[in-house]
One Martini backbone bead per residue (centre of mass of N, CA, C, O) as a GRO file, in nm:
protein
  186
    1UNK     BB    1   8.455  10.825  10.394
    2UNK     BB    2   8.444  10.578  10.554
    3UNK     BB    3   8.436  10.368  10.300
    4UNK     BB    4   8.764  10.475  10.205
    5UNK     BB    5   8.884  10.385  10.435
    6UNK     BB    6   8.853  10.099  10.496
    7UNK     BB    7   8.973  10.020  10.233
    8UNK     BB    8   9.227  10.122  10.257
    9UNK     BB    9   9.299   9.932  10.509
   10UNK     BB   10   9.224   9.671  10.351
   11UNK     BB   11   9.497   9.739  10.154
   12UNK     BB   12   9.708   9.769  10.351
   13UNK     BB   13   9.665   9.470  10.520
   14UNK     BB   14   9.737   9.314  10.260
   15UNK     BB   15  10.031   9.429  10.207
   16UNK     BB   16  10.144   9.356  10.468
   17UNK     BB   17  10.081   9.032  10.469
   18UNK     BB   18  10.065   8.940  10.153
   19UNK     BB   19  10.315   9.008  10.036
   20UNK     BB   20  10.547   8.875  10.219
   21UNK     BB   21  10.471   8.588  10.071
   22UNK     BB   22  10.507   8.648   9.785
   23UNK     BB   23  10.806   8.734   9.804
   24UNK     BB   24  10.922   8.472   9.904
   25UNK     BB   25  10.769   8.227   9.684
   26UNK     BB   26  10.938   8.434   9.437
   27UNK     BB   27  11.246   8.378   9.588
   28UNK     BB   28  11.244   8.050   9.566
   29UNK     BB   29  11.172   7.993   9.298
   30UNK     BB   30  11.413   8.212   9.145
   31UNK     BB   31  11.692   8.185   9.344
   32UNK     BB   32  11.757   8.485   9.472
   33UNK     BB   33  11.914   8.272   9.699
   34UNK     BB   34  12.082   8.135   9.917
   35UNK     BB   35  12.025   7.841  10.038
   36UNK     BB   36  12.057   7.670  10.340
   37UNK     BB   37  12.367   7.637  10.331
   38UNK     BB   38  12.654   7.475  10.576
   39UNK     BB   39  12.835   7.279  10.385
   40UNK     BB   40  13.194   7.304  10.290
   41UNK     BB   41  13.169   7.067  10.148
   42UNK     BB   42  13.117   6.789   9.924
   43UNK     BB   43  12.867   6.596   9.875
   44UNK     BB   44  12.711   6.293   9.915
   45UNK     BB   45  12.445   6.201   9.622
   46UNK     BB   46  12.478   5.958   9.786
   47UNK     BB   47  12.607   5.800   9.977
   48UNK     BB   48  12.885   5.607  10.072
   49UNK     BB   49  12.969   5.294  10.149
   50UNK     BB   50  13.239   5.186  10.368
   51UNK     BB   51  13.205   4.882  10.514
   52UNK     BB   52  13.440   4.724  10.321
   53UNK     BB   53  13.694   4.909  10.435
   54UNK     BB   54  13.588   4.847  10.778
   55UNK     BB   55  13.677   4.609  10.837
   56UNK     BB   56  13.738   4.543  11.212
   57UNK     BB   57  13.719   4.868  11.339
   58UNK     BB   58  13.570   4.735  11.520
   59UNK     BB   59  13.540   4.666  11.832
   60UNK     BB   60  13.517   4.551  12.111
   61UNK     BB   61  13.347   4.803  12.262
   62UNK     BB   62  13.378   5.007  12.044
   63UNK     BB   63  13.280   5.301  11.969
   64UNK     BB   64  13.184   5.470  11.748
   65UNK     BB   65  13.295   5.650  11.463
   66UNK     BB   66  13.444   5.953  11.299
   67UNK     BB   67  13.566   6.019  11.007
   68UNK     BB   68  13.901   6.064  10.849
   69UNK     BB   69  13.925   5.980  10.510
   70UNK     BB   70  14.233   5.844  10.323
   71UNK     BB   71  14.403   5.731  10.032
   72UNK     BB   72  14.677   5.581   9.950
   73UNK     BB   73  14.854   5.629   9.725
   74UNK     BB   74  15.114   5.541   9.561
   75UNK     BB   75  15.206   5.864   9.536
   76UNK     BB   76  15.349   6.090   9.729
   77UNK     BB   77  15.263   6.409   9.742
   78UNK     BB   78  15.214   6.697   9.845
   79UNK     BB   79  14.882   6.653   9.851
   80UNK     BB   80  14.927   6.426  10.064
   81UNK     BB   81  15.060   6.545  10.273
   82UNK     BB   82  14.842   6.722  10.334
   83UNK     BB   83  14.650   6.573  10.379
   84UNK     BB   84  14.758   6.430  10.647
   85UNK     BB   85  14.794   6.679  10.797
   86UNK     BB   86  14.512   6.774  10.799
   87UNK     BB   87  14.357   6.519  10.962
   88UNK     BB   88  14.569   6.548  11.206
   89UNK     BB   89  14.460   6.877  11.275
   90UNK     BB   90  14.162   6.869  11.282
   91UNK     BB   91  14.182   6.618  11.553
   92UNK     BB   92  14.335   6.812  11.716
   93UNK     BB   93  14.145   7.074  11.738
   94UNK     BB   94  13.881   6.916  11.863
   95UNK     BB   95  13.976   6.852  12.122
   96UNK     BB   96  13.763   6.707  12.347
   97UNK     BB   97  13.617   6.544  12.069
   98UNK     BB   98  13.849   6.343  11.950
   99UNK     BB   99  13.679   6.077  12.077
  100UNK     BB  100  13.485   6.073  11.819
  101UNK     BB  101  13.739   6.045  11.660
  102UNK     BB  102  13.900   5.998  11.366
  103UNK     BB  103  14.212   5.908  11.150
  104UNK     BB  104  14.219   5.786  10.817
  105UNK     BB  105  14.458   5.565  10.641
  106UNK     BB  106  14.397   5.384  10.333
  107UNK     BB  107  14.594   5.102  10.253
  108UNK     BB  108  14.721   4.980   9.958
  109UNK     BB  109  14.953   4.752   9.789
  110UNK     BB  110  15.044   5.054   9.623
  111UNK     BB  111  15.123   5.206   9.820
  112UNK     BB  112  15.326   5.448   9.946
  113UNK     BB  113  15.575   5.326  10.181
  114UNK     BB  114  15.718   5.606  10.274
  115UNK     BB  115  15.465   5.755  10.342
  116UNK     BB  116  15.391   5.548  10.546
  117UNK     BB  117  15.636   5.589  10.757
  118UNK     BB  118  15.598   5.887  10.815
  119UNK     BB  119  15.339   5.875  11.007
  120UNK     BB  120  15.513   5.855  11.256
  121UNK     BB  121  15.425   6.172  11.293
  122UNK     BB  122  15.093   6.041  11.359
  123UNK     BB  123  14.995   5.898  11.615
  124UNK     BB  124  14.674   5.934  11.565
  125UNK     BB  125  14.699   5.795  11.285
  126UNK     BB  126  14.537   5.563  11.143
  127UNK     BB  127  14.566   5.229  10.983
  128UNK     BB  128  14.460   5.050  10.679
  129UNK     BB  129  14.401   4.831  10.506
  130UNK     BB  130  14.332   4.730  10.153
  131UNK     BB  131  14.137   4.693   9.862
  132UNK     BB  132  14.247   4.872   9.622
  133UNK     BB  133  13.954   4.769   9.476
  134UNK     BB  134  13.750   4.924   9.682
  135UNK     BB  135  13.878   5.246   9.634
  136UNK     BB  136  13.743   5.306   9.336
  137UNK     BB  137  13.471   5.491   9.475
  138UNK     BB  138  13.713   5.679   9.524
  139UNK     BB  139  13.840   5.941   9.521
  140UNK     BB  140  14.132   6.095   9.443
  141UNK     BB  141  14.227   6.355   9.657
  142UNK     BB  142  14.056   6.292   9.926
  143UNK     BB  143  13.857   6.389  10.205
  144UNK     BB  144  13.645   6.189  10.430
  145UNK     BB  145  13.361   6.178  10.588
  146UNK     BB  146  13.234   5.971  10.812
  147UNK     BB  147  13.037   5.804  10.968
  148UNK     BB  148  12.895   5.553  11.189
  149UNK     BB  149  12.780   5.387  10.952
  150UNK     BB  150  12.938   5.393  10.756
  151UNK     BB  151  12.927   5.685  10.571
  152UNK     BB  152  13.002   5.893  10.302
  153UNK     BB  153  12.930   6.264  10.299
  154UNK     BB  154  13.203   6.396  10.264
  155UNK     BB  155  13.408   6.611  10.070
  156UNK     BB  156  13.783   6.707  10.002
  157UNK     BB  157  13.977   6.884   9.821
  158UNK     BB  158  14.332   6.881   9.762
  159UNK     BB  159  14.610   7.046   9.760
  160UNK     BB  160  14.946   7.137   9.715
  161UNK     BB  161  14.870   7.402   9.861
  162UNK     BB  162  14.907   7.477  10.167
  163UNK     BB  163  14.718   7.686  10.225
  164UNK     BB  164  14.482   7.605  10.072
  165UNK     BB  165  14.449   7.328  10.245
  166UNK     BB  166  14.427   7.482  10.540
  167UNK     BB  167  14.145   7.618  10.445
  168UNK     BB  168  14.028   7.319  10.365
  169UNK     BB  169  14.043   7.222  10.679
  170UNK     BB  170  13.834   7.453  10.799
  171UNK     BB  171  13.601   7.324  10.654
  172UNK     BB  172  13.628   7.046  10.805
  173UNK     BB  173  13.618   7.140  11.096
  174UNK     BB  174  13.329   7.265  11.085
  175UNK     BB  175  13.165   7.012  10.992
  176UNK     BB  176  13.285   6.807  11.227
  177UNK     BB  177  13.174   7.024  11.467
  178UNK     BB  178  12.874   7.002  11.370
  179UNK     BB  179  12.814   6.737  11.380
  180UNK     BB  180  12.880   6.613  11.657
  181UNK     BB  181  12.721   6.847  11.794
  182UNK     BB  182  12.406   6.688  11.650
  183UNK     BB  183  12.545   6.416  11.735
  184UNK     BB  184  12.461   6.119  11.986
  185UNK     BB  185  12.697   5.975  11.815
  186UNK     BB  186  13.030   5.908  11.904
   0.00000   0.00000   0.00000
């Protein structure tokens, strides 16, 4: 009798301690379930550099910032409205880490003009210059955080949908309060 049970008990114990070992190994094989993605952007992978559009950009004297970067199109419709609104809604969210980061947006010589001067309605959001094809490497329509070493490592396509755009403006602000928390740069 005596050996029915010891027998049962180390039946039981391996049951209890090596079944879940082996039953979380075949659920992360066989994808059972999502793995602890915590990004609601679209990763960049590998990132892109884009210290060759943001030359100029670092003063002397001036600490590293993450950006918040977005491209002027030729024609600003809906879409571009929205990116420029959602840049500096997120970096006004951002409430007193907002000087750790910048939202910016990159001018090429045939930006639309009058979106251009719109601008001037978001006097956060800072404009640089930059060539044309330099922004080749970038989707159009959408906006990109950028991290301190220029490194654009997360993209979020523009809706032309107001609402649908404040929707992934709030998964932009999530993310860039993620980083900023996490990052003890800028």
């Amino acid at each position: 009798m005596t050996n029915n049970a010891s027998k049962k008990t180390l039946i039981l114990m391996v049951i209890v301690f090596v079944l879940p070992v082996v039953l979380a190994k075949l659920a992360l094989d066989h994808d059972w379930f999502n793995r602890g993605v915590t990004n609601k952007g679209n990763l960049l992978s590998p990132t892109l550099n884009v210290s060759s559009l943001l030359v100029g950009s670092e003063g002397a004297g001036n600490e590293p910032k993450w950006r918040l970067m977005y491209v002027l199109p030729s024609t600003c419709d809906k879409t571009c409205e929205n990116a420029l609104f959602s840049i500096n809604q997120v970096w006004l969210a951002l409430g007193k880490e907002s000087d750790r980061a910048e939202p910016l947006v990159l001018v090429t010589p045939t930006s639309d003009k009058q979106a251009l001067s719109a601008l001037d309605a978001y006097p956060n959001v800072r404009t640089q210059e930059v060539d044309g094809e330099a922004t080749n490497m970038l989707a159009s329509q959408s906006v990109y955080i950028v991290d301190t070493l220029n490194n654009a490592m997360l993209f979020y396509q523009v809706d032309s949908d107001r609402e649908v755009a404040v929707l992934e403006s709030r998964n932009m602000l999530a993310d860039i309060k993620k980083l900023l928390k996490l990052s003890r740069i800028g």
